[in-house]
ROKOL-381537 format. One line per 10 residues: number of its first residue (from 1); their letters; for each residue x, z, y of C-alpha. Coordinates in steps of 0.05 Angstrom, whole numbers, plus 5000, padded with zeros to 4 digits. Example, Ala and Ser with C-alpha at 12.3 -4.5 7.8 and 13.67 -1.06 7.14 Angstrom:
BEGIN
1	AS	5246 5156 4910 ~ 5273 5143 4979
END
This chain:
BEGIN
1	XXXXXXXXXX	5375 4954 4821 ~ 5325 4968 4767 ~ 5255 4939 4764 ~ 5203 4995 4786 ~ 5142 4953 4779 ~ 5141 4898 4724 ~ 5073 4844 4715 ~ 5081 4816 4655 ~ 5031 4754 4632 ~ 4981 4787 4677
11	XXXXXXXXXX	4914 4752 4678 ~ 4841 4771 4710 ~ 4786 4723 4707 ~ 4710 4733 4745 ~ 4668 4693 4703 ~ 4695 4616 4714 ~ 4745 4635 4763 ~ 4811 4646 4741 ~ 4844 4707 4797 ~ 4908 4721 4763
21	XXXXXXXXXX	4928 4667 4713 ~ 4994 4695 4665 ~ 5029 4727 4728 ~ 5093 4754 4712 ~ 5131 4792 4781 ~ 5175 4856 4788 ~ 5193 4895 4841 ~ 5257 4926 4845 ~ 5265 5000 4860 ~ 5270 5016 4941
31	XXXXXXXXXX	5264 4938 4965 ~ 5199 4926 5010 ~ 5169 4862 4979 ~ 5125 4804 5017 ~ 5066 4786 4975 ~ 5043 4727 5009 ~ 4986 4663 4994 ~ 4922 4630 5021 ~ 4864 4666 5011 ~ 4832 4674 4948
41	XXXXXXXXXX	4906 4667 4909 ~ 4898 4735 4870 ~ 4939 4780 4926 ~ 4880 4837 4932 ~ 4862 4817 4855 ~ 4938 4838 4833 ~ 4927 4902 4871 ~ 4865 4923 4844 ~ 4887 4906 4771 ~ 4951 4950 4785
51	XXXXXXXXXX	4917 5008 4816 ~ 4860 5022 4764 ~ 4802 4995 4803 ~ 4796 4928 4754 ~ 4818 4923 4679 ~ 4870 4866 4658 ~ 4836 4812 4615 ~ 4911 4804 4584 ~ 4985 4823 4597 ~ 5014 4883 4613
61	XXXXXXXXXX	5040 4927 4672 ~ 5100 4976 4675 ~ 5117 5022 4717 ~ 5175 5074 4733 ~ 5181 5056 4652 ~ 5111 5069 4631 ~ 5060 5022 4606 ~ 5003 5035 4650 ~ 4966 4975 4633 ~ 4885 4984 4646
71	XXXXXXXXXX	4905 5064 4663 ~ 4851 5093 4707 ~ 4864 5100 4779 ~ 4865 5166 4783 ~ 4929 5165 4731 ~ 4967 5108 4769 ~ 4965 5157 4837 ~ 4987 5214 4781 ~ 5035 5171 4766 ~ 5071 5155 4841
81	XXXXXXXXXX	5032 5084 4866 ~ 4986 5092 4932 ~ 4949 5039 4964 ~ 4916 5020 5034 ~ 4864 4975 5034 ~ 4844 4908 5081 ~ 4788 4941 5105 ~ 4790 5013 5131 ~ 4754 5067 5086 ~ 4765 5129 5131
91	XXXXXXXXXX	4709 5175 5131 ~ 4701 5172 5215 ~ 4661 5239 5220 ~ 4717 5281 5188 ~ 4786 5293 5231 ~ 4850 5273 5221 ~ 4872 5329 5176 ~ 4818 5317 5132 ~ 4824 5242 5123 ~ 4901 5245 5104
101	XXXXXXXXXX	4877 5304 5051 ~ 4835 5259 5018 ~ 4902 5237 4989 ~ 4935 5293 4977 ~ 4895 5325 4902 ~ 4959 5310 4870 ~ 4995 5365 4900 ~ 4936 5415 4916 ~ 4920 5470 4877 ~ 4850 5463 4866
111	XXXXXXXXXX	4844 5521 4807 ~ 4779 5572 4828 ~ 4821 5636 4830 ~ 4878 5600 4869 ~ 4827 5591 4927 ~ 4792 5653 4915 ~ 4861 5694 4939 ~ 4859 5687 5010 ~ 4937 5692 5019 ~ 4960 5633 4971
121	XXXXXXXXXX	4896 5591 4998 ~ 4928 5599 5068 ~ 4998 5591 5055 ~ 4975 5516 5018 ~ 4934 5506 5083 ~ 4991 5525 5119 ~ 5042 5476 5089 ~ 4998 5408 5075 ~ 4975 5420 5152 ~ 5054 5420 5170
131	XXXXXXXXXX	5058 5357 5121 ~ 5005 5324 5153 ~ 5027 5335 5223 ~ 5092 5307 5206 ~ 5070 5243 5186 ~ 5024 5238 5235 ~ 5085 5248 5290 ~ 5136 5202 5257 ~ 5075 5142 5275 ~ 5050 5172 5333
141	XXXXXXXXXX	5076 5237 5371 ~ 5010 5237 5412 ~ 4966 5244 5354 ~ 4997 5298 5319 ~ 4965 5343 5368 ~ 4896 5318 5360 ~ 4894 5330 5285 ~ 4817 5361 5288 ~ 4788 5304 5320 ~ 4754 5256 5286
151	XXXXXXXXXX	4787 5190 5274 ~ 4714 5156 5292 ~ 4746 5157 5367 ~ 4819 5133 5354 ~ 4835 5048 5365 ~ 4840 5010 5297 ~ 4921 5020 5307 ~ 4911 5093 5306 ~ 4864 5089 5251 ~ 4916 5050 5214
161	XXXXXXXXXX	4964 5084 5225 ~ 4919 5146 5191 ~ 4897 5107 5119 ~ 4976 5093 5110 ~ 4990 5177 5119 ~ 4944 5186 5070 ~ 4972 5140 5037 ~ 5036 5173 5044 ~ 5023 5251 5038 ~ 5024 5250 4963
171	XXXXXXXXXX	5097 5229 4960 ~ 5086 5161 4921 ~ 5148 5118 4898 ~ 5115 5060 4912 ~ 5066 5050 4959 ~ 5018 4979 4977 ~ 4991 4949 5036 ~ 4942 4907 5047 ~ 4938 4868 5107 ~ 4952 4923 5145
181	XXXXXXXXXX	4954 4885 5207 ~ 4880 4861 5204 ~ 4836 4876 5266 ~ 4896 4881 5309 ~ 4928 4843 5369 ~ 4993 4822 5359 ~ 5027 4873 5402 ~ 4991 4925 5356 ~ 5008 4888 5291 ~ 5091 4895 5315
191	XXXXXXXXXX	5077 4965 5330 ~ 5057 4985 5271 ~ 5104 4944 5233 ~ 5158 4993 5274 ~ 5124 5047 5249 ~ 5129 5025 5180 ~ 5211 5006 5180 ~ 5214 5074 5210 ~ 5181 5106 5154 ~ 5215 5064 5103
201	XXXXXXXXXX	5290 5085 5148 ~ 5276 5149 5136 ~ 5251 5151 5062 ~ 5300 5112 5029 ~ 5268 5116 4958 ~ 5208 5093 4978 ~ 5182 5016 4954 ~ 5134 4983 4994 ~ 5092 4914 4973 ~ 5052 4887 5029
211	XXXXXXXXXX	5001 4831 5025 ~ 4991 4799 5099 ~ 4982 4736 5126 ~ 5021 4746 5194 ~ 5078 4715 5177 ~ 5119 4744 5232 ~ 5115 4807 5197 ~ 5134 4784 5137 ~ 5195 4752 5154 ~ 5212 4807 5199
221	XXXXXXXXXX	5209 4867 5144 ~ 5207 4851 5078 ~ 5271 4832 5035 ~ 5242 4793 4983 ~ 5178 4753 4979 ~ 5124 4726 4928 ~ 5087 4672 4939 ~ 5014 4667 4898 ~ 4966 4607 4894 ~ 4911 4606 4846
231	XXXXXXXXXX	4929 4672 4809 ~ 5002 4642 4799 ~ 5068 4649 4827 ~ 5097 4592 4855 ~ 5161 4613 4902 ~ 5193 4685 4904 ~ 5272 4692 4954 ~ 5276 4706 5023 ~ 5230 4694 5070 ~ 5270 4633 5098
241	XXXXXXXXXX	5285 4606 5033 ~ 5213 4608 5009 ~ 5181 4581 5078 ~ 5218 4519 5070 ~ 5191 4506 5001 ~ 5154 4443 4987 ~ 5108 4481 4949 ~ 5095 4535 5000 ~ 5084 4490 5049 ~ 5036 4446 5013
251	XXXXXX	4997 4508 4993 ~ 5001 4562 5049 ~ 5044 4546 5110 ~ 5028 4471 5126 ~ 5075 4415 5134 ~ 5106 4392 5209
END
């Protein structure tokens, strides 16, 4: 398989600290990839750098066979990446529907005279309220019928399972999660992580990287894994193969 992401030499640097130091990864078209390490090991930094929000200080990032090194973030979504992020930025006074829009600008027509002709304005209304609802039922059937409330009243796993739709609605070819798990119980964490294989089952092209430090998870879904510490790569295999790693251990895990 082909790489669809490629890091090459990738470095990042906050005044004396050193985030990402010469990273080089790929990730290979359709595999759903473990990005694991203690905290502070450049996980969230790599994602940033990737999706726009920081600059590279040097190296270079391909994707889908672009250089879209230090693009903006509005052209890497353009360009097919999407993102959660560790800490939930849903707007909790708007509904459902609207918070999975918020996604979506890629693929609405947002032209003045397209919205001025009622017909066409409803018929897009029409269909990304259908696409919405779908997603919405694939994680949770129950919610699909409640897409005007607000998501201020829905549980964390709810709300969850809301940023990754959004996520999701503008058909991205690869998308990245991080920590998707956090501020959940563990029975929470393994449904969602259901939800997730189930999305993944039934888009087939879709490549997922997800930073979290549940490790259950991670051995659980992903078919590949990275391992970061200090803005460097020091294991990438299976999950099984990279657990037992001296270096892993040492690092991340902890020794018996």
């Amino acid at each position: 398989m082909s790489a669809l992401l490629e890091a090459h030499g990738l470095s990042k640097h906050f005044g004396g600290v050193q985030a990402l130091d010469g990273l080089d990864l790929a990730v290979t078209a359709n595999e759903i990839l473990g990005l694991i390490g203690p905290n502070g090991s450049g996980k969230t930094t790599f994602f940033n750098v990737i999706t726009g929000i920081y600059d590279a200080d040097a190296g270079r990032v391909m994707f889908d066979g672009a250089d879209v090194t230090n693009a903006s973030a509005r052209a890497i979504y353009q360009a097919g990446i999407s993102r959660t992020f560790q800490r939930s930025r849903l707007s909790l006074p708007l509904s459902i529907f609207d918070n999975i829009m918020i996604g979506n600008h890629k693929r609405l027509n947002q032209g003045l005279w397209f919205n001025l002709k009622r017909g066409d304005f409803k018929r897009e209304f029409e269909r990304s309220y259908a696409d919405a609802r779908a997603l919405v039922e694939v994680f949770e059937p129950g919610l699909a019928g409640r897409m005007s409330e607000p998501v201020a009243g829905l549980p964390m796993i709810d709300r969850r399972r809301i940023e990754i739709c959004r996520a999701l609605i503008s058909t991205p070819k690869l998308l990245l999660l991080d920590e998707p798990s956090a501020g959940m119980t563990h029975d929470e964490t393994a449904e969602l992580m259901n939800d997730i294989l189930l999305v993944r089952k039934r888009n087939k092209d879709l490549t997922i990287i997800i930073v979290e430090h549940e490790m259950g998870v991670i051995e659980r879904i992903t078919d590949r894994c990275v391992v970061l510490n200090f803005g460097r790569k020091i294991a990438e295999g299976p999950y099984r193969a990279v657990a037992a790693d001296s270096q892993v251990q040492e690092a991340y895990l902890g020794t018996a």
